[in-house]
C-alpha positions as CSV (number, residue, x, y, z in Angstrom):
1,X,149.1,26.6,112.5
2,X,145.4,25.2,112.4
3,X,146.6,22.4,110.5
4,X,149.6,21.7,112.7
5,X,147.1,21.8,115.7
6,X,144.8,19.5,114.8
7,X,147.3,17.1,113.5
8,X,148.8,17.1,117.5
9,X,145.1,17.0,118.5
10,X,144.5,13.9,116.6
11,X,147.7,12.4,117.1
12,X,147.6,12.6,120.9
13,X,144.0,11.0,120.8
14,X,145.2,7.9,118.5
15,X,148.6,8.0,120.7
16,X,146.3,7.7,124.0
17,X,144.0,4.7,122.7
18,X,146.7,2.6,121.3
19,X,148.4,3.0,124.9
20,X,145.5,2.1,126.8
21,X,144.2,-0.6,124.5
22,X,146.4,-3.7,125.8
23,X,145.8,-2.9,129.2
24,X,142.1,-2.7,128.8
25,X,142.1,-6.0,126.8
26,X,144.1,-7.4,129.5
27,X,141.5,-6.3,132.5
28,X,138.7,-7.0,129.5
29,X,137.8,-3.7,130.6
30,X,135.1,-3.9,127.2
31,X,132.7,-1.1,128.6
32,X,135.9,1.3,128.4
33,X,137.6,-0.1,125.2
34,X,135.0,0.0,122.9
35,X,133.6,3.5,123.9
36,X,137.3,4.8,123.9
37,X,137.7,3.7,120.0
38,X,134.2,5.2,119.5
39,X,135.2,8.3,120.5
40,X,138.7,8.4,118.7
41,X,137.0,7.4,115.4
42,X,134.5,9.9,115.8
43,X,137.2,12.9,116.0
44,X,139.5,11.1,113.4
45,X,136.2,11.0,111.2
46,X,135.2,14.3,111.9
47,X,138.7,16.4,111.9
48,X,140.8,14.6,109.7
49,X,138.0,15.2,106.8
50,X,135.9,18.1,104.9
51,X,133.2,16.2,105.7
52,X,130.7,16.2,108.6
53,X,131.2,20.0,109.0
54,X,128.7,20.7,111.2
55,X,130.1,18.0,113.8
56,X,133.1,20.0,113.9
57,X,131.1,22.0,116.3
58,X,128.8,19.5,118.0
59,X,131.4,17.0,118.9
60,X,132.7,18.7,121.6
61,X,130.3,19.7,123.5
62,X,128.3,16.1,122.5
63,X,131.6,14.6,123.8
64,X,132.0,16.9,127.2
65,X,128.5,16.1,128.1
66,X,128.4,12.4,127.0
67,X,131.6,12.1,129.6
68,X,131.3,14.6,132.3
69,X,127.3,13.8,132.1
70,X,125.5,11.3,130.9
71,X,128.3,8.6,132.2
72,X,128.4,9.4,135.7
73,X,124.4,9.6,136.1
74,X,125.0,5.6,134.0
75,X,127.4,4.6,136.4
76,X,126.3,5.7,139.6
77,X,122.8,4.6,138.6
78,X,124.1,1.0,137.9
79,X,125.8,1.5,141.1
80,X,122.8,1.9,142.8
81,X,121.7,-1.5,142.0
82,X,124.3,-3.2,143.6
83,X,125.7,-3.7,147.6
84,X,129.3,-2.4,146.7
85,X,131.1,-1.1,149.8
86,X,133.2,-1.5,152.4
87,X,133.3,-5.3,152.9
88,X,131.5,-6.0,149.8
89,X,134.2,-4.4,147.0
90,X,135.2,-7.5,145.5
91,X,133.6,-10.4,143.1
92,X,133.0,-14.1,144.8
93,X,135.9,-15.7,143.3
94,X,138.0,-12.9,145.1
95,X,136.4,-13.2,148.2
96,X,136.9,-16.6,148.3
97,X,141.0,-16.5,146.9
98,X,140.7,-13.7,150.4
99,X,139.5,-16.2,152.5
100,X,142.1,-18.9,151.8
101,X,144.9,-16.1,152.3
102,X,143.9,-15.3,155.3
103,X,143.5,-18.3,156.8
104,X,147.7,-19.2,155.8
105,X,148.9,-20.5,158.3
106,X,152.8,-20.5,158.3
107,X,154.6,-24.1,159.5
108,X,156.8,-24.3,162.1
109,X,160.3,-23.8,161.4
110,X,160.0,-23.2,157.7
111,X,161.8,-20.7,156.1
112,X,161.1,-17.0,155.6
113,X,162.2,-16.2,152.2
114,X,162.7,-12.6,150.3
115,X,160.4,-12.4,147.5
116,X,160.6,-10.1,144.5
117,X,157.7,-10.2,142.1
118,X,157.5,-10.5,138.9
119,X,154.7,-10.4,136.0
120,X,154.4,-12.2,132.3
121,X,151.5,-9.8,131.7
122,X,150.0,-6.7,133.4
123,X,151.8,-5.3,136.2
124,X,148.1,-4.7,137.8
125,X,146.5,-8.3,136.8
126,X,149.2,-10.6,136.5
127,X,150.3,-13.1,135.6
128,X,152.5,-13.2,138.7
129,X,155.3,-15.3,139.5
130,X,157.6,-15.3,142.4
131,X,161.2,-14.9,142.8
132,X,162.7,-16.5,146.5
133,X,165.8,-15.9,147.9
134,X,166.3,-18.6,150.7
135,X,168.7,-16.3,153.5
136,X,170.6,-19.6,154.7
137,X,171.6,-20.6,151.2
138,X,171.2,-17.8,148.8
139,X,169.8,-19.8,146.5
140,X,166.9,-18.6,144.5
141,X,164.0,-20.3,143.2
142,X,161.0,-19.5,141.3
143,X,157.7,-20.4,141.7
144,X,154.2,-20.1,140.4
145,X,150.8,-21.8,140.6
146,X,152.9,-25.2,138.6
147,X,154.7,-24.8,141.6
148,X,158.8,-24.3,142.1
149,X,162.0,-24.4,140.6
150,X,165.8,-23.6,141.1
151,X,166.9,-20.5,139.2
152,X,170.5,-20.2,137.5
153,X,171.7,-16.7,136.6
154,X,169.5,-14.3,138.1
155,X,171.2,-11.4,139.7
156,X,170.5,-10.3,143.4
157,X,171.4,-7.7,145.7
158,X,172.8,-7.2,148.9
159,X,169.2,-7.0,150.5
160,X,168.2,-10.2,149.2
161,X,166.1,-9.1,146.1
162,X,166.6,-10.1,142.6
163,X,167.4,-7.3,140.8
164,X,167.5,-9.3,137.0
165,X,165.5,-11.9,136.3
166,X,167.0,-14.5,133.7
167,X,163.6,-14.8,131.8
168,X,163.4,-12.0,128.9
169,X,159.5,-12.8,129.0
170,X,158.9,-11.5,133.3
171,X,159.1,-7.8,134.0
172,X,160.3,-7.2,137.8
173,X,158.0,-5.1,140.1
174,X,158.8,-2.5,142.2
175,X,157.4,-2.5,145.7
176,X,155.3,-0.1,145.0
177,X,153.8,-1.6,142.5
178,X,152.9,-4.7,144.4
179,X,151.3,-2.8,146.9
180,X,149.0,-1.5,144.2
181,X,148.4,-4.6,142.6
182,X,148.3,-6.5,146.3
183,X,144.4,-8.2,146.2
184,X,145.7,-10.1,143.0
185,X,149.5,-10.9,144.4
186,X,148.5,-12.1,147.9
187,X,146.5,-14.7,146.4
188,X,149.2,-16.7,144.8
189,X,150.1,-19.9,146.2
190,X,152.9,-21.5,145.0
191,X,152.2,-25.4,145.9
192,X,155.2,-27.6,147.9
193,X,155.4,-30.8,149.8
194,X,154.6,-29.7,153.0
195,X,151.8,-26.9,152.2
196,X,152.0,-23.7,150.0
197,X,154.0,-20.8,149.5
198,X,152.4,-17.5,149.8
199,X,153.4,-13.6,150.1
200,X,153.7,-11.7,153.2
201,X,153.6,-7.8,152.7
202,X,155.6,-6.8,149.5
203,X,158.9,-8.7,150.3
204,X,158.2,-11.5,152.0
205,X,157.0,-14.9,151.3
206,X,156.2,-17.9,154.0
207,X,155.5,-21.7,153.3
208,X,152.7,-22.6,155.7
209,X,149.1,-24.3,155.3
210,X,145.6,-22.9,155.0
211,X,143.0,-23.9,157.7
212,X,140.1,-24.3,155.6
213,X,139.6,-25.6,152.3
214,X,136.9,-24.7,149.6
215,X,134.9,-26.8,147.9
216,X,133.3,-25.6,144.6
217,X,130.7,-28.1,143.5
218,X,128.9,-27.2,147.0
219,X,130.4,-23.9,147.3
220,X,131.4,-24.8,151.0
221,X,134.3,-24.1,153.6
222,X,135.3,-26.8,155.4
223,X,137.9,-26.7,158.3
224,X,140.8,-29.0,157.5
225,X,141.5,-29.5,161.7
226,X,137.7,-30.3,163.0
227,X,135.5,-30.6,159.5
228,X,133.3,-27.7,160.6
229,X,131.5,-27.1,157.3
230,X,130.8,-23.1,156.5
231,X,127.5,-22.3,153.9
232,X,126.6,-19.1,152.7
233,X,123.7,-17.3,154.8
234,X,122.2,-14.2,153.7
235,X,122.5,-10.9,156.1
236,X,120.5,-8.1,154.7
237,X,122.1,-7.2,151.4
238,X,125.2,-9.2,151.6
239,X,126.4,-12.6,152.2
240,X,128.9,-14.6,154.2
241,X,129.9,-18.0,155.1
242,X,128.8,-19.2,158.5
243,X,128.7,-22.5,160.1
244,X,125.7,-24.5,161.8
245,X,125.8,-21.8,165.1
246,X,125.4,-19.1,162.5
247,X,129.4,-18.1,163.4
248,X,130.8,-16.2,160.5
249,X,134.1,-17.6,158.4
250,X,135.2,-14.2,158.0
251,X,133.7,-10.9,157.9
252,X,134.4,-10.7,154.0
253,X,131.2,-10.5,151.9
254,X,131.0,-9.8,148.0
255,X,129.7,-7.6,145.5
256,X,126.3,-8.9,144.1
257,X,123.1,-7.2,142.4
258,X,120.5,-5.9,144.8
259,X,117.8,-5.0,142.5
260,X,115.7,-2.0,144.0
261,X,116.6,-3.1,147.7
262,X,118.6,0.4,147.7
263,X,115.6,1.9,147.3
264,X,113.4,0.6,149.3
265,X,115.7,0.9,151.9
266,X,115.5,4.8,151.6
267,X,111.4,4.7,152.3
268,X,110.9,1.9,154.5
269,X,114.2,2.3,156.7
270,X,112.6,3.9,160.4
271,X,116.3,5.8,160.3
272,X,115.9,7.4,157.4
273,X,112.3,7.6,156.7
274,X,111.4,9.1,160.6
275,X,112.9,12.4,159.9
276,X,113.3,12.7,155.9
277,X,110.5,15.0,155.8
278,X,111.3,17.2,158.3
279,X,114.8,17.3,157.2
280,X,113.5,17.8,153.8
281,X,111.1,21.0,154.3
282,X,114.6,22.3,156.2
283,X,116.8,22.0,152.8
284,X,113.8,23.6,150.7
285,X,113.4,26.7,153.8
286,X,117.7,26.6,153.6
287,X,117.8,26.6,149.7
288,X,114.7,29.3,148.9
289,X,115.8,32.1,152.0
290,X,119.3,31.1,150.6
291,X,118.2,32.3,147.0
292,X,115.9,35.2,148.0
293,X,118.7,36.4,150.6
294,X,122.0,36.4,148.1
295,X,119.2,38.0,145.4
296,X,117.8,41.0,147.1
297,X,121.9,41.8,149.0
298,X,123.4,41.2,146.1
299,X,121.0,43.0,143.6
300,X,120.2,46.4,146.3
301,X,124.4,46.4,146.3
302,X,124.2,46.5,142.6
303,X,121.1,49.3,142.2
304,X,123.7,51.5,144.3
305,X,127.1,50.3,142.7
306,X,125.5,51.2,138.8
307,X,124.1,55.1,140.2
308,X,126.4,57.5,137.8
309,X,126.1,59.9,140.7
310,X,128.3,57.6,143.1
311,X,132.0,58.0,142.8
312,X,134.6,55.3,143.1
313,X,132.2,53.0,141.5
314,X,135.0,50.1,140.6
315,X,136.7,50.4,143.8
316,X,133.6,49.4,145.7
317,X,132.8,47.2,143.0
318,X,135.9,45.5,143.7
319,X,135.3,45.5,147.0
320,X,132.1,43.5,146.7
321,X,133.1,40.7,145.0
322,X,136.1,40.3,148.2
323,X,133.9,37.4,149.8
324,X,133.9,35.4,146.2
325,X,137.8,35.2,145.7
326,X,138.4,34.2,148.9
327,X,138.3,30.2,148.7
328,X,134.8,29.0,150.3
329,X,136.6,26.6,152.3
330,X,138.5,29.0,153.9
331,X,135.7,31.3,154.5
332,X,133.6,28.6,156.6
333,X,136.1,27.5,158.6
334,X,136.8,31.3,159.0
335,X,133.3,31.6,160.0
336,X,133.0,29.1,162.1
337,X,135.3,30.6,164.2
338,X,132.9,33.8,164.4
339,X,130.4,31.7,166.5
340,X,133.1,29.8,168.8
341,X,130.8,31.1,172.1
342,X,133.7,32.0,174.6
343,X,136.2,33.1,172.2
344,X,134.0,34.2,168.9
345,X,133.9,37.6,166.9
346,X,130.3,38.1,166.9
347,X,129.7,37.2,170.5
348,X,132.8,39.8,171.2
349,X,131.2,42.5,168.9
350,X,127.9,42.7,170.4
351,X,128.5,41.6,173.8
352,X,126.7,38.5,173.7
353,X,127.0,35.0,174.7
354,X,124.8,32.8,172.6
355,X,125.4,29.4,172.1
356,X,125.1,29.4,168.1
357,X,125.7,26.1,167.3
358,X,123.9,25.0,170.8
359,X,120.7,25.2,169.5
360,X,118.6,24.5,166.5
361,X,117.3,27.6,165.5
362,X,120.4,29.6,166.4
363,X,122.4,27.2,164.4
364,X,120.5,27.3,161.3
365,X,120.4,31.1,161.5
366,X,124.0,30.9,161.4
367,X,124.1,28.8,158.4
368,X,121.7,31.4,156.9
369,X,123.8,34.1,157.7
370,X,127.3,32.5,156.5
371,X,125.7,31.7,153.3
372,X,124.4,34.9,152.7
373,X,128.3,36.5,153.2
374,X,129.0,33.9,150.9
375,X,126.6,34.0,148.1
376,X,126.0,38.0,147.5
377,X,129.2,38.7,145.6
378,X,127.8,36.7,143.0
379,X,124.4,38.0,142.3
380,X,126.0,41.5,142.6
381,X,128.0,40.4,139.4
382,X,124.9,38.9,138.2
383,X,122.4,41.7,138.7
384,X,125.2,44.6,137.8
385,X,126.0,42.7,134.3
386,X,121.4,42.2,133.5
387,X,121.4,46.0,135.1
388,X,124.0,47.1,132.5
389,X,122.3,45.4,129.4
390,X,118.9,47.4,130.0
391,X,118.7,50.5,127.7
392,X,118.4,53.3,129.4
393,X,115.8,54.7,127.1
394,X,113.2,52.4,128.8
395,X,114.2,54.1,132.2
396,X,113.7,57.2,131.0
397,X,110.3,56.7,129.3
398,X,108.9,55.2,132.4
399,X,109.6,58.4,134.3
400,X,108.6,60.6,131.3
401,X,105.5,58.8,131.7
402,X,105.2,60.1,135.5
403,X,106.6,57.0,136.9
404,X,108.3,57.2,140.5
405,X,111.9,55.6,140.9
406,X,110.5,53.0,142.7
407,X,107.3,52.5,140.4
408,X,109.5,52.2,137.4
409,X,112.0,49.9,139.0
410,X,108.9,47.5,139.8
411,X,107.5,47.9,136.3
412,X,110.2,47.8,134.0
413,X,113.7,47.6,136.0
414,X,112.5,44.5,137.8
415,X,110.5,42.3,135.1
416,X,113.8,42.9,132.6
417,X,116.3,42.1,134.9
418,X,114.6,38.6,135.9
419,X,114.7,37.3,132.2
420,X,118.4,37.9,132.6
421,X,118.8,36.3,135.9
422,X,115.7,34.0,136.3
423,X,117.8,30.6,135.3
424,X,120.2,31.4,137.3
425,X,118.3,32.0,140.3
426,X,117.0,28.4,139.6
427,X,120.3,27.3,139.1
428,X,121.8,28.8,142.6
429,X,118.4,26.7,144.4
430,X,119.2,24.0,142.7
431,X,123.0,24.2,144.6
432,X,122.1,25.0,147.7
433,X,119.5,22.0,147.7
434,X,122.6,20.3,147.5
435,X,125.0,22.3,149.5
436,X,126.8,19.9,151.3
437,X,130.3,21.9,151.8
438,X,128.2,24.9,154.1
439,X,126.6,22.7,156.1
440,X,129.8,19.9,156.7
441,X,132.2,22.7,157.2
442,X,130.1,24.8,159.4
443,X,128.1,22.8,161.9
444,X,128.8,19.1,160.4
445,X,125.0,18.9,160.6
446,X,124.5,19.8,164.0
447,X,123.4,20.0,167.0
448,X,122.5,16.8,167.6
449,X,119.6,15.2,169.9
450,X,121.3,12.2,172.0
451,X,118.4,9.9,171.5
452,X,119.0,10.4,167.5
453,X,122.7,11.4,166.9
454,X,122.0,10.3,162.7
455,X,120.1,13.9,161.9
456,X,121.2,17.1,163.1
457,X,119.2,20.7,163.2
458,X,120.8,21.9,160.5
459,X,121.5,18.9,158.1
460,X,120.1,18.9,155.0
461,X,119.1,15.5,152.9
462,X,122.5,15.4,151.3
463,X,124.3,15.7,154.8
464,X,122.1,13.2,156.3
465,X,122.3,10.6,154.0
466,X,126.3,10.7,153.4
467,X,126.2,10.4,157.4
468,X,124.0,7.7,156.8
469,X,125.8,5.6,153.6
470,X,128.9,6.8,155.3
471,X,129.0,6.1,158.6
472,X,130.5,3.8,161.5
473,X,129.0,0.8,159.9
474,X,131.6,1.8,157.0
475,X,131.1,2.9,153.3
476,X,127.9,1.8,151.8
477,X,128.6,3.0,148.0
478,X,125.9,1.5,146.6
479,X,123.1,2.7,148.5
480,X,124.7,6.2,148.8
481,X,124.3,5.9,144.8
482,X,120.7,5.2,145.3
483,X,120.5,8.5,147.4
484,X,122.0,10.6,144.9
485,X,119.7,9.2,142.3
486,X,116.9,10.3,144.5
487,X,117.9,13.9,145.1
488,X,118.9,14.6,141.2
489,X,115.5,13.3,140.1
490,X,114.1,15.2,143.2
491,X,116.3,18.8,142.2
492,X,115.9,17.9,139.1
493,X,111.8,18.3,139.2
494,X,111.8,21.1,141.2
495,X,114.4,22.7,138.8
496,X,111.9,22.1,136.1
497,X,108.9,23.3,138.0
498,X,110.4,26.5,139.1
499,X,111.7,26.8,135.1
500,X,108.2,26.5,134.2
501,X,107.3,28.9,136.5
502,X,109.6,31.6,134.9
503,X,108.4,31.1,131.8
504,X,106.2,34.3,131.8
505,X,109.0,36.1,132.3
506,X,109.5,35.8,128.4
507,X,106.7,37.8,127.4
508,X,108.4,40.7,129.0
509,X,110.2,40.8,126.1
């Protein structure tokens, strides 16, 4: 049965990287390809042979980390060196082939033809060619960048699509699949007499003219009705073409290097770098009370849950852990109902009528609160499990040796059960640091002051910044990259200093 696995296993892997290997050759996606072989010779190496025994139990979790790890701080640390966003998501030479699309004009009384796509290569990539069907004549042509030709024998349908094209060599596409494949098929321009022929949507093609030209050896626009030449300016991190006036060609830029810009940007910006600190001592006060909160509920709850003397002891153990299988999405929107001012549980329960998420303090001790409901359940599992593991014969010498219950809980209880639990405690900081779901969900970061609506009271760095990379100005991947390389090296030093910090809890022992 082992054997029958691992020949699956194996076979699966190879099966997946000869698949993907001519469509990665094709996109000369090299970066992907060659670790992808890597990998499969690695586990063909190391399972398919008595030898390298040991890596039989290092590969996988060398692999798992490699992948789910090390690649995605790589990437989105490359990332971070770049301008890629909304606007900005294609290379130059796209841009451009963008430009000249858009400004197609379609001539007067031409005709509007049916088009069906077809591909000599990658569905995704290309090759593409055309397939027209002219709705006066039913005659079908085919074109491509050489430019077009009658067709004899291909078969179409009542719609006006060809259904069979009489090349073996051209697979058809299916609307759906020009959609997805639409940056690279709206660019093809199928030369004529009077102009061009170019797509419209998925099944439709127009003969028409483009209003500007490019030239390459200046790497110019020039507009073909009154010469108005268009040069590439510099805007912040991106470029564009804009004539003498400074007018812009078209509000398509192009992704380019940046160097360290992103960076910069996060300590010299006046948005950003007027309230990071004060937003920043707010996510270190949310993550510690966070911490010590869910730590002393959760392990008081589990001191009482593990007393022999208390019956029903799984029931109410059961009961606990009620707020961790309810889905945390769920629960904040739950609770954010709770503060709703007019129409809210907790105003209705006590009689008040505070404003919770009207002001800052009152907001944030809401967030406090919620996470708290949410957060327990899991220390009580934590601290029950490190309470369970500690012989009882220590307890019982402590109060042989005259020890009060609370004396001996300080002096032995306590310093065992935080060797058990003192990484995760560092661990649960390190995710409310980070805790972007509580604070979206609950408050989305507010309130907010009119005269700064980018921070809110209760946003913390990761809220702040998403707002900021993220906002009406649209997506700015790149430099949100750059933020999350600054907040894992800055959670990941304070994870090591508070690591080092527990590191006198091994002499407990």
């Amino acid at each position: 049965m082992a054997l029958l696995a691992r020949i699956l296993g194996l076979g699966l892997a190879l099966a997946v990287a000869i698949a993907l290997t001519p469509t990665l050759v094709l996109q000369e996606q090299w970066l992907l390809l060659v670790p992808l072989w890597v990998i499969v010779g690695g586990l063909l190496a190391v399972y398919a042979t008595g030898r390298f025994v040991p890596g039989k139990y290092l590969l996988p979790g060398t692999l798992l980390l490699t992948v789910f790890v090390l690649v995605p701080i790589v990437l989105t640390a490359q990332l971070s060196t770049t301008n890629f966003g909304d606007g900005t998501r294609t290379t130059k030479a796209e841009t451009v082939e963008r430009i000249l699309a858009q400004s197609f004009v379609q001539t007067p009384d031409t005709t509007t033809y049916q088009m069906t796509v077809g591909t000599t290569g990658s569905p995704v990539t290309g090759p593409f060619v055309l397939y027209l069907v002219d709705p006066a004549t039913d005659e079908v042509l085919r074109g491509d960048e050489q430019g077009l030709e009658p067709v004899e024998g291909a078969e179409v349908d009542d719609a006006g699509r060809v259904t069979a094209a009489p090349e073996g060599d051209v697979e058809l596409l299916t609307p759906s699949e020009v959609n997805a494949a639409s940056a690279e098929v709206l660019v093809v321009a199928v030369p004529t007499d009077g102009g061009e022929i170019r797509p419209v949507g998925v099944s439709r093609a127009i003969e028409g003219t483009t209003r500007v030209t490019y030239d390459e050896a200046s790497d110019t626009f020039i507009d073909a009705e009154d010469g108005t030449t268009y040069t590439v300016q510099a805007d912040g991190d991106r470029d564009y073409y804009v004539d003498a006036e400074g007018e812009r060609l078209s509000e398509q830029s192009w992704r380019q290097g940046v160097g360290l810009s992103n960076y910069q940007r996060i300590f010299t910006d006046d948005r950003i770098s007027r309230d990071f600190l004060s937003i920043f001592a707010w996510t270190l006060i949310f993550a510690t009370v966070s911490v010590l909160t869910t730590f002393a509920l959760g392990l008081g709850l589990a001191i009482t849950m593990n007393d022999r003397r208390l019956r029903g002891q799984k029931v109410y153990r059961a009961a606990m852990i009620i707020p961790y299988a309810i889905p945390g999405f769920i629960s904040l929107l739950v609770w954010a109902s709770f503060y709703n001012t007019d129409f809210g549980l907790i105003n209705d329960l006590t009689g008040l009528s505070v404003d919770w998420f009207g002001g800052t303090w009152s907001a944030r001790f809401a967030v406090i609160l919620t996470n708290l409901w949410m957060g327990f359940p899991y220390m009580f599992l934590v601290c029950t499990g490190a309470l369970q593991a500690i012989p009882e014969d220590l307890k019982e010498a402590s109060s042989l040796d005259g020890a009060s219950g609370f004396a001996g809980f300080r002096r032995v209880t306590l310093p065992l059960l935080l060797v058990a639990v003192a990484p995760v405690l560092v661990a649960t900081f390190a995710f409310n640091f980070n805790n972007y779901n509580t604070i979206a969900l609950l408050t989305e970061g507010g309130p907010f002051d009119p005269a700064n609506p980018t921070a809110g009271g209760t946003d913390i760095l990761i809220s702040y910044t998403i707002r900021l990379a993220f906002g009406a100005g649209g997506a700015e991947i790149g430099f949100a990259s750059a933020v999350s390389m600054v907040l894992f090296v800055l959670t990941g030093v304070i994870a090591a200093l508070q690591f080092r910090a527990t590191r006198r809890l091994e002499d407990v022992n």
